[in-house]
C-alpha positions in Angstrom: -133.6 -172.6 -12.3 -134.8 -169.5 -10.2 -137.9 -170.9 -8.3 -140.0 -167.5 -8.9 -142.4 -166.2 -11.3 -140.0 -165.4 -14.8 -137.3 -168.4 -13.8 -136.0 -169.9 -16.6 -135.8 -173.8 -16.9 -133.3 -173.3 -20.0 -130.2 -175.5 -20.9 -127.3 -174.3 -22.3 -125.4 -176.3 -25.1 -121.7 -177.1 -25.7 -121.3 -175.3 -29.1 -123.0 -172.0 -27.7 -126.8 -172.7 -28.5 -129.6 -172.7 -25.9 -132.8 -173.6 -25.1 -135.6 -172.1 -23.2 -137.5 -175.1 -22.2 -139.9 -173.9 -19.8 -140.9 -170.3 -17.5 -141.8 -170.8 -13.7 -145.4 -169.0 -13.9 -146.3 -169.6 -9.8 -143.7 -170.6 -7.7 -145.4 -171.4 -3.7 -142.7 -173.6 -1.3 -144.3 -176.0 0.1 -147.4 -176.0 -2.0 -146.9 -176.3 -6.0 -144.9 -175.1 -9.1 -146.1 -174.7 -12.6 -144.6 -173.6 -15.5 -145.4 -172.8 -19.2 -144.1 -173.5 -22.1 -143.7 -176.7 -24.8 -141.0 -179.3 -24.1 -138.8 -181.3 -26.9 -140.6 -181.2 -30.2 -144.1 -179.8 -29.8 -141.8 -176.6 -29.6 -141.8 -176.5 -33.3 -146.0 -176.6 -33.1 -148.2 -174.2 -32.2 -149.3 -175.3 -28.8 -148.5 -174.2 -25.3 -148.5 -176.3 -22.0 -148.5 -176.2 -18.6 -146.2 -178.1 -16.1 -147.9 -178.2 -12.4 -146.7 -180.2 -9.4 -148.7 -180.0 -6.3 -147.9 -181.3 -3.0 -150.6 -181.9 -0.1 -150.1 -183.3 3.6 -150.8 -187.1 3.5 -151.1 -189.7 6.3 -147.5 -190.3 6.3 -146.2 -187.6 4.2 -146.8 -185.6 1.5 -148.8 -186.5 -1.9 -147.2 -185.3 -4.7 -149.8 -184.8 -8.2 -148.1 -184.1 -11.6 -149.7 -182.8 -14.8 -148.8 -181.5 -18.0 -151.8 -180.0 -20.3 -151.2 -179.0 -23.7 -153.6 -177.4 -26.2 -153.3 -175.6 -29.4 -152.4 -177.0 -32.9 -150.1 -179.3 -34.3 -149.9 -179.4 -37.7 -150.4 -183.0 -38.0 -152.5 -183.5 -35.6 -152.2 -185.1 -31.7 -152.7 -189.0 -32.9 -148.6 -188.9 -33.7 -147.2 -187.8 -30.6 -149.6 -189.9 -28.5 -152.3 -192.0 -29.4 -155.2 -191.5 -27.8 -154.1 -188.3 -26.0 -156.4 -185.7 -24.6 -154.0 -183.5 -24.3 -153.2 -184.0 -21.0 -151.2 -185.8 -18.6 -151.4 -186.2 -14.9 -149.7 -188.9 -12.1 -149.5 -189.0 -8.3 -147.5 -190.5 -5.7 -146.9 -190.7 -2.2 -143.4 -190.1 0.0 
């Protein structure tokens, strides 16, 4: 994957398919990446998502905060792929 706005997170198959899994949308070294696009089967819904990482100076390191948000609609409805779910997703660590 080309770490610049249009890079393609895509995987190509053995019997010639391939998938576009996700497009780098802001690419900033040092400070984050996102991406758009619906992973695995929410492709197959009507919903886009983005993918961020962003990384900050921490005592020690750097802090590291993941999140994926979704919105739009799936056909039968968000309770099935995750119960509960906002929507959204979003962790942290620390190296």
């Amino acid at each position: 994957m080309e770490l610049r706005a249009g890079g393609c997170f895509c995987e190509r198959l053995k019997d010639g398919r391939s998938v576009q899994h996700l497009q780098v949308v802001y690419a900033a070294p040092g400070e984050g990446l996102r991406l758009r696009g619906a992973l695995g089967p929410l492709q197959m819904e009507g919903v886009d998502g983005t993918l961020s990482w962003t990384l900050k100076p921490a005592e020690g390191g750097t802090s590291l905060t993941q999140s994926y948000v979704v919105g739009g609609y799936i056909r039968s409805g968000m309770e099935q792929w995750h119960p509960g779910s906002t929507g959204s997703s979003t962790s942290s660590c620390n190296a």
